[in-house]
C-alpha positions in Angstrom: 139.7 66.3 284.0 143.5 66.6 284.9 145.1 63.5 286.6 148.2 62.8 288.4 148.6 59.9 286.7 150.6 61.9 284.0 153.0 63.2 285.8 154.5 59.7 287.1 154.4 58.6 283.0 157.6 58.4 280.9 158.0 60.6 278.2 157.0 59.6 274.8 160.8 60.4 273.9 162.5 58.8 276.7 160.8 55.6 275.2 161.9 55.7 271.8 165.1 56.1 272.4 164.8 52.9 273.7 165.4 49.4 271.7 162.3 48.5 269.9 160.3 50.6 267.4 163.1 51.3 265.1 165.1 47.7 264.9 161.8 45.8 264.4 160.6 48.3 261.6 163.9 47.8 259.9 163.5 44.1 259.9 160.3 44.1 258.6 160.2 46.7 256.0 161.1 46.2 252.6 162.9 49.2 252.9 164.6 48.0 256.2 168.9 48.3 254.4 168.3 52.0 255.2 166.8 52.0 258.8 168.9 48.9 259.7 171.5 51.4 259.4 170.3 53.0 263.0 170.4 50.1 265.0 171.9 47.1 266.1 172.7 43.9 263.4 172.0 41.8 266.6 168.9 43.5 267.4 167.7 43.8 263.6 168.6 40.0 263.9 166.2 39.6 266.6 163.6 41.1 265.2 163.5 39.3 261.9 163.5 36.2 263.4 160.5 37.2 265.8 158.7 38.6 262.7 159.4 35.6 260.6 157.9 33.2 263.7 154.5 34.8 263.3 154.3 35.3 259.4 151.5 32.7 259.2 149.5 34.6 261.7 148.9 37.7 259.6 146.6 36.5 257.6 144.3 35.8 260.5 142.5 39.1 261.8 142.9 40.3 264.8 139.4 41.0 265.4 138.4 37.3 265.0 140.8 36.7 268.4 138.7 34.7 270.8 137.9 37.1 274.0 138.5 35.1 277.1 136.5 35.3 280.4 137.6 37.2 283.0 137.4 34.1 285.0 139.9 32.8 283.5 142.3 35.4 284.0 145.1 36.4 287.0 143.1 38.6 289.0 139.8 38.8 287.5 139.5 35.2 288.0 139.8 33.0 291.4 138.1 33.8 294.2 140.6 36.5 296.0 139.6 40.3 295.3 142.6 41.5 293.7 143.9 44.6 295.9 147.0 46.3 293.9 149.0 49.1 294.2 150.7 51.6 292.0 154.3 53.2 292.2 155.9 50.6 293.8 159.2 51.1 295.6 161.9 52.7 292.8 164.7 50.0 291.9 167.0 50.7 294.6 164.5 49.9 297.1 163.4 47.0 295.5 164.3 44.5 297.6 163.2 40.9 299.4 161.9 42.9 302.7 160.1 45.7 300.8 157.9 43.0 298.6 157.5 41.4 302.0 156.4 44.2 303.5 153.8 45.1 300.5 152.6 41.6 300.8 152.4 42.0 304.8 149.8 44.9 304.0 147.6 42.5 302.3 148.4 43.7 298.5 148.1 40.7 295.6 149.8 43.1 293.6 151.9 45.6 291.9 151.5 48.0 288.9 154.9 48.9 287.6 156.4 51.8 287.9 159.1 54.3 289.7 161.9 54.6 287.4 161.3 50.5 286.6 161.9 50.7 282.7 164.3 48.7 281.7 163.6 44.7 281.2 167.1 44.0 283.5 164.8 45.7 286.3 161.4 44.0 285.5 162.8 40.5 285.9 164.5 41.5 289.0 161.7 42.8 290.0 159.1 39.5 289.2 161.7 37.7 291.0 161.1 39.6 294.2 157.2 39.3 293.7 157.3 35.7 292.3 159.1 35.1 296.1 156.7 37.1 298.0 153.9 35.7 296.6 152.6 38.6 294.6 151.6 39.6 291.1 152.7 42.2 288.4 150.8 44.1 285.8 154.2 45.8 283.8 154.1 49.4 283.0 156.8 51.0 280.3 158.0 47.8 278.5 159.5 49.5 275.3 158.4 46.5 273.5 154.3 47.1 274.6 154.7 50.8 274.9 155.6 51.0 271.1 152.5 48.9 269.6 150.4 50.4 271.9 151.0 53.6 272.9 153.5 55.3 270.7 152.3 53.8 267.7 149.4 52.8 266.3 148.6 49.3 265.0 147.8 49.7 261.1 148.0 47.3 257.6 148.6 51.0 255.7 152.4 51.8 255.4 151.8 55.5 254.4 150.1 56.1 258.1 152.7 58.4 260.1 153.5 56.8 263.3 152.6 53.1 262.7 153.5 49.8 262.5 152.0 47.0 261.2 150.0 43.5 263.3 152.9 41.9 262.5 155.1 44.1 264.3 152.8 44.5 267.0 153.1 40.8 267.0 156.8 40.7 267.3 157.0 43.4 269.5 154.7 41.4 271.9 156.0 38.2 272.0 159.6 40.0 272.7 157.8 41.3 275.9 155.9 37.7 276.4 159.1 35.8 275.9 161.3 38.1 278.3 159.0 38.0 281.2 156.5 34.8 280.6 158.8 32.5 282.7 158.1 33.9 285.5 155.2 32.8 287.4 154.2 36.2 289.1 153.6 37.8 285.7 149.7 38.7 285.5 150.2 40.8 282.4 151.3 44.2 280.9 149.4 47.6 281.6 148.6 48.7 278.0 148.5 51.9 278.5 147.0 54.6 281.2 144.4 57.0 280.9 144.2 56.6 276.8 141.9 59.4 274.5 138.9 57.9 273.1 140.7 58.4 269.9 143.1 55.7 270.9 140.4 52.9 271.3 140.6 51.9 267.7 144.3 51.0 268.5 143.9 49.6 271.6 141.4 47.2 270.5 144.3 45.7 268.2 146.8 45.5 271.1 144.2 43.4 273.5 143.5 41.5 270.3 147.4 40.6 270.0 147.8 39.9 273.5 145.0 37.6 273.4 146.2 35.8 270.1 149.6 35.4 271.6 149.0 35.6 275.2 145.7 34.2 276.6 146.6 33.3 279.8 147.5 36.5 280.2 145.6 40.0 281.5 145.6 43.1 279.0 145.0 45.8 281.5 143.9 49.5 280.7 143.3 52.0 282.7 140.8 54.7 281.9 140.7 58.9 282.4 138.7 60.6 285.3 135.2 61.6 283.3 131.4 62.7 283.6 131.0 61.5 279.9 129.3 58.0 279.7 129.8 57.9 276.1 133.8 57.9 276.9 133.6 54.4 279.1 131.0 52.6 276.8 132.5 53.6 274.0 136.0 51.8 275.5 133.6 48.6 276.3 132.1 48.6 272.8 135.6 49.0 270.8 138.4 47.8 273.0 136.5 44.7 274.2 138.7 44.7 277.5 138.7 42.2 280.5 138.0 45.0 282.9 137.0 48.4 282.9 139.6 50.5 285.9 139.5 54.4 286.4 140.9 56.8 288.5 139.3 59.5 290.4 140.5 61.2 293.3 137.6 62.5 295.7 138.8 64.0 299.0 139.7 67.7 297.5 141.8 70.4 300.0 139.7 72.2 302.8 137.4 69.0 303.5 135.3 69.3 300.2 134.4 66.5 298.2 134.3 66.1 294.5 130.9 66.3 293.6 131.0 64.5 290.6 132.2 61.5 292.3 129.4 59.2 293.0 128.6 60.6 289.3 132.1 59.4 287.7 131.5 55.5 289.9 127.8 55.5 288.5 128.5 55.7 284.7 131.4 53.6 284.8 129.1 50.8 286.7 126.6 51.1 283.8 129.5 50.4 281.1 130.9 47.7 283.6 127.6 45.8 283.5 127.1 46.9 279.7 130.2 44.6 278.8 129.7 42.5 281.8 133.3 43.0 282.9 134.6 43.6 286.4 135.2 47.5 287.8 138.1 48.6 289.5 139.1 51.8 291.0 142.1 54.0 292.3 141.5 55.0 296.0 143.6 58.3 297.1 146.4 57.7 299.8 148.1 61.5 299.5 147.5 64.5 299.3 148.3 66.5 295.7 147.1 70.1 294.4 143.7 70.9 295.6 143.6 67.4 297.6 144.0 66.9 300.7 145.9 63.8 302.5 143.6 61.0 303.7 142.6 59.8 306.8 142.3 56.5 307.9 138.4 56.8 307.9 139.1 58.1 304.6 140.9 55.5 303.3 138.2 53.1 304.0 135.0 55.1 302.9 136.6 55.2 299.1 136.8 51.5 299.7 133.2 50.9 300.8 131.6 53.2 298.3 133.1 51.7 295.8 132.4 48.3 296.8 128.4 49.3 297.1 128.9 50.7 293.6 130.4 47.2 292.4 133.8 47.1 292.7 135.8 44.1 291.9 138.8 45.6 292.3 140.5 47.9 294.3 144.5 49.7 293.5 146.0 52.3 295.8 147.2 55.3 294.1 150.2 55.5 295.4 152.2 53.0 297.5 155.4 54.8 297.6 155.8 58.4 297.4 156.3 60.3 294.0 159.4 62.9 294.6 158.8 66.9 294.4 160.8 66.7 291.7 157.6 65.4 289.7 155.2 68.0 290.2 151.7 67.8 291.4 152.7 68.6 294.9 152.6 65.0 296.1 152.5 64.1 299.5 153.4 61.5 301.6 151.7 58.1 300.4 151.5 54.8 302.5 155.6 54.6 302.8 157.7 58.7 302.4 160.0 59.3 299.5 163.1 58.3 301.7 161.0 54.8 302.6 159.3 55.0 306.0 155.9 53.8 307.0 153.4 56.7 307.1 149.7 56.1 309.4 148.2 55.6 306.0 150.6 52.4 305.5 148.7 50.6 308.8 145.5 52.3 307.6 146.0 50.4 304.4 147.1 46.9 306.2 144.6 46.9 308.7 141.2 47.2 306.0 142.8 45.0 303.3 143.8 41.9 306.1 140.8 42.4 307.9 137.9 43.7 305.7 138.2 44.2 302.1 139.9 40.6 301.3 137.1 38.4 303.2 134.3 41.1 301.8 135.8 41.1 298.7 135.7 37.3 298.3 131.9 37.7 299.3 131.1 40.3 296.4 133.5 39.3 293.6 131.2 36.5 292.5 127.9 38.8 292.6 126.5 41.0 290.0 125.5 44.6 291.1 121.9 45.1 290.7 121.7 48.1 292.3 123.1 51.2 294.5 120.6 53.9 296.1 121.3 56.6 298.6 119.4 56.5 301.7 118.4 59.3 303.6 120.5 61.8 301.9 118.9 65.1 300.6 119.9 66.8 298.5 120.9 63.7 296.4 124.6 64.2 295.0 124.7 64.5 291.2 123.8 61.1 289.2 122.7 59.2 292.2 119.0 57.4 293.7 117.2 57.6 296.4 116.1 54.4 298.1 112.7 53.1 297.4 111.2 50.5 298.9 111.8 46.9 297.3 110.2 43.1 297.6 113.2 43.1 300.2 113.1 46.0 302.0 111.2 48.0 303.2 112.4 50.8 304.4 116.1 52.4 305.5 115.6 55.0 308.2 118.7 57.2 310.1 121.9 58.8 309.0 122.6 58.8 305.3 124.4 55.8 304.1 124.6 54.1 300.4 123.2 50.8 299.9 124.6 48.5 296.9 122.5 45.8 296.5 123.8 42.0 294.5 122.6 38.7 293.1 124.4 36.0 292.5 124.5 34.2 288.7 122.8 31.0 289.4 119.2 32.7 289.2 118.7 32.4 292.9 116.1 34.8 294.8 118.7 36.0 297.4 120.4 39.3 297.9 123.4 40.7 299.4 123.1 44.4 301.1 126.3 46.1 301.3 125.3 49.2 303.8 128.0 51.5 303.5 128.4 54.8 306.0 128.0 57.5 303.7 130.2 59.5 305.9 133.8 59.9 306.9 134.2 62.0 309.6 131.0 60.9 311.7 129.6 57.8 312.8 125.8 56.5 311.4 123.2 55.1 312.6 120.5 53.4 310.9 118.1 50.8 310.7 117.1 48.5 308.0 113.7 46.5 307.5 113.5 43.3 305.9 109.8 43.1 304.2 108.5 39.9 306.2 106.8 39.0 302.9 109.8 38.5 300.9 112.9 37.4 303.5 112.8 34.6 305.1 116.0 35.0 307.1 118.6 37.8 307.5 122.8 36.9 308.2 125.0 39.6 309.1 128.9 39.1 307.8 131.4 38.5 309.8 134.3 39.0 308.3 136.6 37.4 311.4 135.2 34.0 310.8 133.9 34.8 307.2 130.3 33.4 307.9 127.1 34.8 308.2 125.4 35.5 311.7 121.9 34.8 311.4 119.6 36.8 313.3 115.6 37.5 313.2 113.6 39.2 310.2 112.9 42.6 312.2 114.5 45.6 311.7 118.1 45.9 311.5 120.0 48.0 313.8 123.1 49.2 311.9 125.9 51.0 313.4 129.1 52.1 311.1 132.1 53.9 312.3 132.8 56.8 309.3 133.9 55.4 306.8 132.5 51.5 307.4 129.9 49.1 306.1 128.5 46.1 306.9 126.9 43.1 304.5 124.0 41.5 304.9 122.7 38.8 303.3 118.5 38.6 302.9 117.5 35.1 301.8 114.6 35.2 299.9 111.1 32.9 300.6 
């Protein structure tokens, strides 16, 4: 499946005609007199003393790297659902009030991007997030792009294209040591929308980042596809910290994608596979064959994505992409020329008053299980509801239920009831089996508790687009 994402990529040659790849070869090859004639003696300096510093560590393997938990990592880990955003403002609107204003909107943080490609910029750049109180995931380091992106990671010096884990080494900790003082660093964005075919390498990167870089996210971000064996496959080989896709549903003319729910289904199964969190893309513009979002919009991606498990949730895009790109973008949450668009409010409004206190509810859970009730005909890979211990029965307008359990063993569960609408309002009504709850508390996410209320049915009413959460305790 096509994706925008390409179009707002550097080119492979703008990158290599960057400092990196070429200096840190020289320095380490045996045959480095000749290539050290194509580069700096400072940078070939550079590089031989950051391939020196980590001589001792190429004996180790890289596969025998300790994999942290994702609790123990920026984002993944706390309590706050991480909400992100990607194509930031472009360096000449990077400034103190715009990172203000992306933090006003309830973002955590920012995927790099928007002409940011330089290291000058990307500390500029974590300053102004460090200050507002955001994080980064950097995009187009020429250090991390060459181990693992333009290059593959290899011990074999007759593979075309390669370097070697100890370059990959040095080219990391370059990156780690330019940008690890700073505080709002959450980790480098590996690479976006990699070939399955690119696993095997990938695998080596996360391995070096987690060698050299524990503390650290290695973040990936994975095509648009209706093949399962793509996403396990990436869970089996890369061993990531999280599994995040992109796919855009809200096509021209008011049609949907109908592989959608499809496309959020198997990438649940790989993220419970690996148990590793899921995060999505949600569409804020309108780009060939989509159409611009509404408001309603906006928030429906949310809440089906949170009933499908979600642990995270990224905006695709924050500022607008110029025509100049292709893809007939649209406005996103702020124009090309920097003003607010509806979408911008949209956006500040369900992340400040819904998705952070929601998310904080379900980042902790495990999905168990998402069903469609009252929708016929089913869209492609999805269930029906069936009666459970829980409940009973679901009856009204069609809305998808994502049902969770907490980790501790505990008999509880947590119904996310989201409209499975945008454009009209449902109404439905859920049943607690009397023989298996013992109490029923409706979330609210003002005060962040629980309302508790009798064991009947369960009048629910959703404006498109909305959910609500319940929580059934268990006798």
């Amino acid at each position: 499946m096509q994706s925008p994402h390409r179009t707002l990529g550097p080119s492979r040659r703008t990158l290599l005609l960057g400092a990196g790849a070429t200096a840190l070869t020289a320095a380490a090859s045996t045959t480095s007199a000749a290539a050290a004639s194509t580069t700096s003696a400072a940078a070939a300096s550079t590089t031989s003393a950051a391939a020196a510093s980590i001589s001792s560590a190429a004996a180790a393997s890289i596969s025998s790297v300790a994999i942290p938990s994702p609790d123990d990592l920026p984002l993944t880990g706390g309590p706050e659902f991480p909400i992100g955003l990607f194509w930031p403002p472009h360096p000449y609107a990077s400034t103190p009030e715009r990172y203000a204003e992306i933090k006003a909107a309830g973002f955590d943080f920012v995927i790099s991007g928007n002409y940011a490609g330089d290291g000058n910029i990307f500390q500029y750049q974590l300053g102004l997030a460090r200050t507002a109180g955001l994080q980064m995931l950097i995009s187009d380091d020429i250090q991390i792009r060459n181990m693992s992106r333009w290059f593959s990671i290899s011990d074999n010096p007759a593979d075309f294209l390669s370097v070697t884990p100890d370059e990959a080494r040095a080219l990391y900790i370059r990156a780690r040591d330019a940008y690890g003082p700073y505080s709002s660093l959450a980790g480098f964005n590996l690479y976006d929308e990699p070939g399955a075919g690119w696993f095997g390498t990938l695998a080596k990167t996360v391995a070096v980042s987690r060698e050299l870089a524990p503390a650290l996210l290695p973040y990936i971000n994975l095509f648009p596809s209706d093949d399962p064996a793509y996403y396990r496959s990436f869970v089996d080989v890369v061993k990531p910290s999280l599994i995040s896709f992109d796919r855009y549903p809200l096509l021209s003319e008011g049609r949907e994608d109908g592989n959608y729910f499809h496309n959020w289904a198997i990438v649940r199964d790989a993220a419970l596979h690996g148990d590793i969190p899921s995060w999505v893309f949600i569409q804020t513009l309108s780009y060939n064959n989509h159409r611009e979002p509404t408001a309603a919009e906006l928030l429906w991606q949310v809440n089906i994505s949170l009933a499908y498990g979600a642990k995270g949730i990224q905006y695709f895009t924050y500022w607008t992409p110029e025509a100049a790109r292709g893809e007939g973008f649209g406005p996103a949450l702020i124009t090309v020329d920097g003003r607010r668009t509806p979408r911008y409010a949209a956006a500040r409004e369900i992340n400040t008053t819904w998705l952070h206190q929601v998310g904080r509810e379900l980042k902790p859970l495990v999905s168990e299980s998402v069903v469609h009730a009252n929708e016929t005909p089913l869209p492609n890979s999805t269930v029906g509801f069936t009666p459970t211990e829980l409940i009973s029965g679901i009856f009204g307008s069609p809305v998808v239920v994502g049902t969770f359990r907490s980790r501790d063993g505990s008999a509880d569960r947590w119904v996310l009831v989201a409209n499975r609408s945008h454009s009209a309002e449902a109404r439905a009504t859920l049943t607690p089996r009397l023989s298996g709850v013992s109490a029923v508390g409706v979330f609210n996410p003002r005060t962040q508790t629980y309302r508790a209320r009798g064991t009947g049915p369960v009048p629910i009413m959703l404006a498109p687009g909305a959910a609500l959460l319940l929580k059934l305790e268990a006798r």
